[in-house]
ZAMARGU-4260 file (C-alpha; in steps of 0.2 Angstrom, whole numbers, plus 5000, padded with zeros to 4 digits):
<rodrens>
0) 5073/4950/4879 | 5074/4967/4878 | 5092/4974/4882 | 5091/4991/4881 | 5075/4991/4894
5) 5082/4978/4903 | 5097/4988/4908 | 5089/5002/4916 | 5078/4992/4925 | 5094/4982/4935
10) 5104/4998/4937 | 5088/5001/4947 | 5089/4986/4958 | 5107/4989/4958 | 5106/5007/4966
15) 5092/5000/4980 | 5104/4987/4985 | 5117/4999/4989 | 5106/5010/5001 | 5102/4995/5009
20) 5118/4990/5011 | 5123/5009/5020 | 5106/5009/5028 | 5113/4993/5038 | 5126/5003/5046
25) 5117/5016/5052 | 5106/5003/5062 | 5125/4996/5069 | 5127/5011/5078 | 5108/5014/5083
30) 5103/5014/5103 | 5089/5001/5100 | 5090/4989/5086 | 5069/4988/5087 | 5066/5006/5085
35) 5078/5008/5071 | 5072/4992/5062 | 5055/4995/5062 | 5053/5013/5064 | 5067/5020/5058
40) 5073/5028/5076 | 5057/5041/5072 | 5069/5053/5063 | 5059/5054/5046 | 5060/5072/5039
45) 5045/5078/5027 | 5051/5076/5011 | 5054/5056/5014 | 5039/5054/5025 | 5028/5062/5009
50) 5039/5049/4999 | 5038/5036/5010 | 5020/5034/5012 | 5015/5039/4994 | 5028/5024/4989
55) 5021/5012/5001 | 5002/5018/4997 | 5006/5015/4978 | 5006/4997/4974 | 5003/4985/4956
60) 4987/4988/4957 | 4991/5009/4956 | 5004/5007/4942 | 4998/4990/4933 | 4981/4985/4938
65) 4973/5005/4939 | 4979/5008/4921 | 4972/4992/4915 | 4955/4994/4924 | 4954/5012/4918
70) 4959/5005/4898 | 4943/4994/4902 | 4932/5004/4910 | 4937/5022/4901 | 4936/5040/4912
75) 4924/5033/4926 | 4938/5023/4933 | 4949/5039/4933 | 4935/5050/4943 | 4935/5035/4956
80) 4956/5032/4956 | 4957/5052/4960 | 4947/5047/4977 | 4965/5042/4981 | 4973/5062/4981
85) 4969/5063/4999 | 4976/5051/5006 | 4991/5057/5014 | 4985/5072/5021 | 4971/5064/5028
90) 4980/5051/5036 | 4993/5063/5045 | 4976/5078/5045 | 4969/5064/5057 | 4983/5055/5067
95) 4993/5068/5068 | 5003/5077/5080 | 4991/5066/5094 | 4997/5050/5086 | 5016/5053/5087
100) 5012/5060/5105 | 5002/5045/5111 | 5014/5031/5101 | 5030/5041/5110 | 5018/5039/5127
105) 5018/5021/5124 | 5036/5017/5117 | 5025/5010/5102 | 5037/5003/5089 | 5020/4994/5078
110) 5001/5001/5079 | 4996/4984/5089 | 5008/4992/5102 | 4997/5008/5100 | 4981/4996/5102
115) 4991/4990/5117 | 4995/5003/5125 | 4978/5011/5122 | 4966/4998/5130 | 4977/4988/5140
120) 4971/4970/5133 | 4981/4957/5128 | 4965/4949/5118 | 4966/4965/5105 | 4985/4963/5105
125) 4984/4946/5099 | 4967/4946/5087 | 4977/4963/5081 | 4993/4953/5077 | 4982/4939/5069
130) 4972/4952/5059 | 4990/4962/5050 | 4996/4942/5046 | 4977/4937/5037 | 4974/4953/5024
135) 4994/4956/5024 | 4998/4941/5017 | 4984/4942/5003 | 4993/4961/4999 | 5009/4955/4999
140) 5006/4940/4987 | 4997/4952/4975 | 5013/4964/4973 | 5024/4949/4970 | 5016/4943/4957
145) 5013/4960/4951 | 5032/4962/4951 | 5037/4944/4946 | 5023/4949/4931 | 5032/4965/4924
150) 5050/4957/4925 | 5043/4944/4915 | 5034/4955/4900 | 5053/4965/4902 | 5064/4953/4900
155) 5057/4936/4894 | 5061/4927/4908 | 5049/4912/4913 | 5035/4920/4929 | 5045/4908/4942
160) 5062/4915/4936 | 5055/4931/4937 | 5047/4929/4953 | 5063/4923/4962 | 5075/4938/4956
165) 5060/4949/4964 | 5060/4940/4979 | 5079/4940/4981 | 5079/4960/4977 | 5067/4963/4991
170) 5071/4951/5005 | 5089/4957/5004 | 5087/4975/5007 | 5073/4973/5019 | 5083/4961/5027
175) 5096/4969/5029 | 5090/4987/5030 | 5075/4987/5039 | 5061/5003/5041 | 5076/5015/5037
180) 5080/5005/5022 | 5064/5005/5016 | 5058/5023/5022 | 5075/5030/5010 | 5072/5017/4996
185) 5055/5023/4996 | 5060/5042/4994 | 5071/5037/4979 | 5055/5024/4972 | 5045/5039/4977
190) 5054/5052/4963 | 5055/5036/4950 | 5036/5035/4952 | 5032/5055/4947 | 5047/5055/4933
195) 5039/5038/4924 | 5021/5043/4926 | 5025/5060/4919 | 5036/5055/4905 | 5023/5042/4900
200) 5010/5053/4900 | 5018/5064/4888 | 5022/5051/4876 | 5004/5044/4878 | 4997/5061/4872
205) 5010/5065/4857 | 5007/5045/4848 | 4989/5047/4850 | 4991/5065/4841 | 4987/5075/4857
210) 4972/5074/4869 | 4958/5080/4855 | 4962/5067/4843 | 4961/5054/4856 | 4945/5059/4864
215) 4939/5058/4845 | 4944/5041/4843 | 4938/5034/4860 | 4920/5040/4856 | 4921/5034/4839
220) 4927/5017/4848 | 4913/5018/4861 | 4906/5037/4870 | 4901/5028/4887 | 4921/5028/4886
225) 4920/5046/4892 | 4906/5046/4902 | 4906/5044/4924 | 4898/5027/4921 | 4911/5017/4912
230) 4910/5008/4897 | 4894/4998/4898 | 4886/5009/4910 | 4893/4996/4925 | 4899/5010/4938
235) 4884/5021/4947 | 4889/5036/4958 | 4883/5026/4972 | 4898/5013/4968 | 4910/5028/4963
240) 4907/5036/4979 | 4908/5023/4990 | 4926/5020/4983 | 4929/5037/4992 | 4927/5026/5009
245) 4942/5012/5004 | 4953/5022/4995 | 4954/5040/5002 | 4948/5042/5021 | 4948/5025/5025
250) 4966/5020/5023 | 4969/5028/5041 | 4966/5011/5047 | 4979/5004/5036 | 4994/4997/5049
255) 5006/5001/5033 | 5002/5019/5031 | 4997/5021/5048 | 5014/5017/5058 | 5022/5032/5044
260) 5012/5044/5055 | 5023/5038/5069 | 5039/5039/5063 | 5042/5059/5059 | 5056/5069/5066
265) 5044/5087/5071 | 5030/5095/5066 | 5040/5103/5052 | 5042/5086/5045 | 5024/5082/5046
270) 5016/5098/5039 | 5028/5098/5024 | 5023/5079/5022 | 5005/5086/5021 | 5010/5097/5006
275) 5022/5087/4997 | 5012/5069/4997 | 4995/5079/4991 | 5004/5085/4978 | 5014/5071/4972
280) 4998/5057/4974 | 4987/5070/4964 | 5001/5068/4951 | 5003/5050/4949 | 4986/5045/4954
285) 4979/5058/4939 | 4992/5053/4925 | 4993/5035/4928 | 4975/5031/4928 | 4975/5044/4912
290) 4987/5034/4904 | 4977/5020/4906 | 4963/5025/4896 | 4972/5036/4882 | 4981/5019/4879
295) 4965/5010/4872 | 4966/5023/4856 | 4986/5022/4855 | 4985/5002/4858 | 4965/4996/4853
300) 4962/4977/4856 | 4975/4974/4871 | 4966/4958/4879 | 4976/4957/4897 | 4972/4974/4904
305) 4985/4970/4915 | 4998/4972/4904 | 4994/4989/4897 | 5006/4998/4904 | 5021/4989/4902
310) 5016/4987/4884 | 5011/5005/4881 | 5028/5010/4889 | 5038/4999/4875 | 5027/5006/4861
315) 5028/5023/4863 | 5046/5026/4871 | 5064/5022/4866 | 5068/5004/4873 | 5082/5013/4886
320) 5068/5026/4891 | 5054/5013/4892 | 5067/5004/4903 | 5067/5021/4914 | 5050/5022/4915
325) 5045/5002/4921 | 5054/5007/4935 | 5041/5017/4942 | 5030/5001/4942 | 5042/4992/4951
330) 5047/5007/4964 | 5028/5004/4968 | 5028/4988/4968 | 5045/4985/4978 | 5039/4998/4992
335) 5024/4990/4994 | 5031/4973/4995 | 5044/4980/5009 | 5034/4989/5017 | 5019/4974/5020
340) 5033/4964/5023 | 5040/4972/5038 | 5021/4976/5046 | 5021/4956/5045 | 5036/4952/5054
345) 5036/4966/5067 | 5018/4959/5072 | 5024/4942/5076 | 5042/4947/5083 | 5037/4964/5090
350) 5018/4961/5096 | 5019/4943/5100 | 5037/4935/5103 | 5041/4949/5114 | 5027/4951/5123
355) 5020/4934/5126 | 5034/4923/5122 | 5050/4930/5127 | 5047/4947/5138 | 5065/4946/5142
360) 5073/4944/5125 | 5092/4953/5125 | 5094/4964/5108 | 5106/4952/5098 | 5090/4939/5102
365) 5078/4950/5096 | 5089/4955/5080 | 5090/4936/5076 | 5072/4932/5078 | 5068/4946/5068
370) 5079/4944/5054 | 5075/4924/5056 | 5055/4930/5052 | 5056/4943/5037 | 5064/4928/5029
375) 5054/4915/5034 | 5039/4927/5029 | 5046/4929/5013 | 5050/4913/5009 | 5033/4911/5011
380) 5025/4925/5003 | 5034/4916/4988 | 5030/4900/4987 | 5010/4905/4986 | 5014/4918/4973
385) 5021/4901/4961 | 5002/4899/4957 | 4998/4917/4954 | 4978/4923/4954 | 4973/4931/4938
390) 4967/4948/4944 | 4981/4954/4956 | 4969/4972/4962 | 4955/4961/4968 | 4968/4954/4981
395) 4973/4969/4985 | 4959/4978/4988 | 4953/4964/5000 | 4965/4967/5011 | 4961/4985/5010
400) 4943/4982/5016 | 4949/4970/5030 | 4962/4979/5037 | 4952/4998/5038 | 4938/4987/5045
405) 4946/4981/5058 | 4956/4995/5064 | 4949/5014/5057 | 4939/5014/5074 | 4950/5007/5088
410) 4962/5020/5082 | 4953/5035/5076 | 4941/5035/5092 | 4954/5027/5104 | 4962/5042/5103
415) 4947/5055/5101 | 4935/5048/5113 | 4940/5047/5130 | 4926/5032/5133 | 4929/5020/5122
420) 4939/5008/5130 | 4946/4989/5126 | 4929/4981/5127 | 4920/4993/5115 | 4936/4993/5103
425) 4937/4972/5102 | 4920/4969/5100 | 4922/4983/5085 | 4937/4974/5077 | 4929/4955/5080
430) 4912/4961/5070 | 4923/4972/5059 | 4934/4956/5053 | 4919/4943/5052 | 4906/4956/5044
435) 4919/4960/5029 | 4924/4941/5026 | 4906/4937/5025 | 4901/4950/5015 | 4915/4949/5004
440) 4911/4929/5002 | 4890/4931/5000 | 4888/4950/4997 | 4899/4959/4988 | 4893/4977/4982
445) 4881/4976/4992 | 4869/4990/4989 | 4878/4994/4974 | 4890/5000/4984 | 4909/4992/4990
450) 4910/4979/5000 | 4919/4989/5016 | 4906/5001/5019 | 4893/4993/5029 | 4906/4982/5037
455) 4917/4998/5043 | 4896/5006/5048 | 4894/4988/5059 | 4912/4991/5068 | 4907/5011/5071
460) 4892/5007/5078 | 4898/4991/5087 | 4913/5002/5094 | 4902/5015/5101 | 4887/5007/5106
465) 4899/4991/5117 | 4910/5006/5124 | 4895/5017/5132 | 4888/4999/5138 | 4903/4993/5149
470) 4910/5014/5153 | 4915/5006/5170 | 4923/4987/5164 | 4940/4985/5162 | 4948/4971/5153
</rodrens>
């Protein structure tokens, strides 16, 4: 075990505890538990809305899994990790202003009560609800074990000792704190995450004796290392490209980023938002995936891509500093974790127990149940994380691809297109859902491209195509 990194790392989990802790209070004294639990009582200013979504957005497979693929794969992976630099500002470019003004229209709390309020069909509520629990859930057990994974390299622990200090760190806060807790824990997650990267980066450069050195010793090691294609020539532009539909425009249709767009105090809020989470996911996105490659001349022959950064970090820093630094993995990790986490439990309290179960719930009931769920759902979440996958970036991606399949269109035309309506947007959710589970399971890449493209294609033209056919229906 390593003390010295060690230390750093609890003081961390320490300081999240405590804004947890004071979060807490605040949604004491709030008008309605729901909004404040989920959404944070839509106060967010711009700095924390940048930090809030960039810190959800980033995840194990940003800060562990993107390194290693990039140490693998060489500079290609870099080019198709930078897809990502637009990803907030598209998201809030896109939704907007008309997203905050249409979810305050609707008193929607979750996207599903968007979707609800949208098309007025308790059939997309529910396969909505169903959707956010199926790709969640595969999300969610990635980040645990990408955080049970790197308390284990720090400290020495066994994985399940590992696994159930991160689990208690996280349920607690969120628990507790709810969408404020996790929208200011994010902030301070959101700063770790640019300090590590940038401080790693740095030391990266100076033990491989600066940036010409390396390059030398990657082409020396293998040239297709600096070359678009990766290292055996594996990644086309086709495939690149394609990578520009799941990780830049279409996280739109990710419930988790999506419902930030909702939660802003004004419009300042949101432009500054625009500037600040550009600039910071450029950053992190860009160094972290740099560091990943430089590392295969500072470190050669590291067989577990997946532990590339962790390792890099004890190698080239001081053990107090490396400490520091791990941090920013497990800022992204933890904020993703939270984050999912809540999207989970509001869609069964929120989008189902409320309105199908118990319309008439009182508050305390509502608090109750909802508290009851995030632990339940966490308790679950851990118990299928005890027998981990081995590539935790594959799991997340899939829920990626499901999730922007099943909901870029039912948001992004429901509230452009005035004649799309419930029918148009179900039947573009059921084919988004089934086309992506089955090309995932017998076609993935299809084309040589990723597997959400053509699905999220189906769902466009399913959604269109239904909408214009029944202009007249209602369901």
């Amino acid at each position: 075990m390593n003390s010295m990194a060690l230390l750093p790392m609890i003081l961390f989990l320490v300081i999240i505890f405590i804004v947890g802790v004071y979060s807490s209070r605040n949604i004491g004294k709030a008008d309605s538990f729901v909004q404040d639990y989920f959404l944070g009582s839509r106060q967010l200013g711009g700095f924390i809305l940048a930090m809030t979504m960039i810190a959800t957005y980033g995840s194990a497979s940003s800060f562990i899994g993107g390194p290693g693929a990039a140490y693998s794969y060489g500079l290609s992976w870099v080019l198709l990790a930078m897809s990502q630099v637009v990803t907030g500002y598209f998201v809030l470019l896109v939704l907007g202003k008309k997203f905050a003004i249409m979810s305050r229209k609707y008193n929607a709390v979750t996207l599903v009560d968007y979707l609800q309020g949208r098309y007025q069909s308790h059939y997309i509520t529910i396969l909505s609800a169903l959707a956010i629990i199926i790709f969640l859930f595969s999300a969610m057990i990635a980040q645990w074990v990408g955080g049970a994974r790197l308390i284990e390299s720090l400290t020495g622990l066994s994985y399940k000792s590992a696994l159930f200090l991160f689990a208690v760190s996280v349920l607690i806060y969120v628990i507790v704190g709810g969408f404020r807790a996790v929208a200011v824990t994010d902030a301070i997650q959101g700063i770790v995450m640019l300090a590590g990267t940038i401080i790693l980066l740095i030391a990266t450069i100076i033990a491989g004796g600066g940036m010409e050195n390396i390059m030398i010793d990657l082409k020396a090691e293998n040239p297709n290392l600096l070359t678009p294609n990766g290292a055996n020539g594996e990644l086309s532009a086709r495939y690149i490209s394609s990578f520009w539909i799941l990780v830049g425009v279409g996280v739109v249709g990710l419930p988790q980023v999506a419902v930030r767009a909702m939660s802003y105090k004004n419009s300042r809020s949101m432009h500054r938002a625009l500037v600040i989470g550009t600039i910071v996911v450029g950053t992190i996105m860009l160094g972290m995936h740099l560091i990943g490659v430089l590392a295969r001349a500072v470190m050669p022959g590291v067989e577990v891509a997946d532990k590339v950064m962790p390792l890099l970090a004890l190698e080239v820093l001081p053990p107090w500093l490396a400490g520091i630094v791990l941090a920013a993995p497990m800022a992204a990790i933890m904020s993703t974790v939270d984050s999912l986490l809540l999207i989970v439990s509001s869609a069964i309290v929120k989008d189902v127990y409320m309105n199908y179960i118990n319309k008439n719930a009182d508050e305390k009931k509502v608090k109750r149940m909802s508290l009851t769920v995030t632990s339940l759902i966490g308790i679950a979440v851990f118990l299928m994380a005890l027998s981990p996958p081995e590539l935790i970036i594959w799991l997340n991606l899939f829920s990626f691809g499901g999730l922007e399949a099943v909901f870029i269109w039912p948001i992004v035309l429901g509230l452009y297109w005035k004649t799309g309506n419930a029918y148009g947007a179900l039947a573009s959710m059921l084919s988004g859902m089934i086309s992506y589970i089955l090309f995932h399971s017998f076609l993935p890449d299809y084309l040589d491209m990723n597997t959400v493209v053509i699905p999220i294609l189906i769902s466009f033209i399913v959604y269109v195509t239904v909408s214009l056919l029944t202009k007249q229906k209602l369901i």
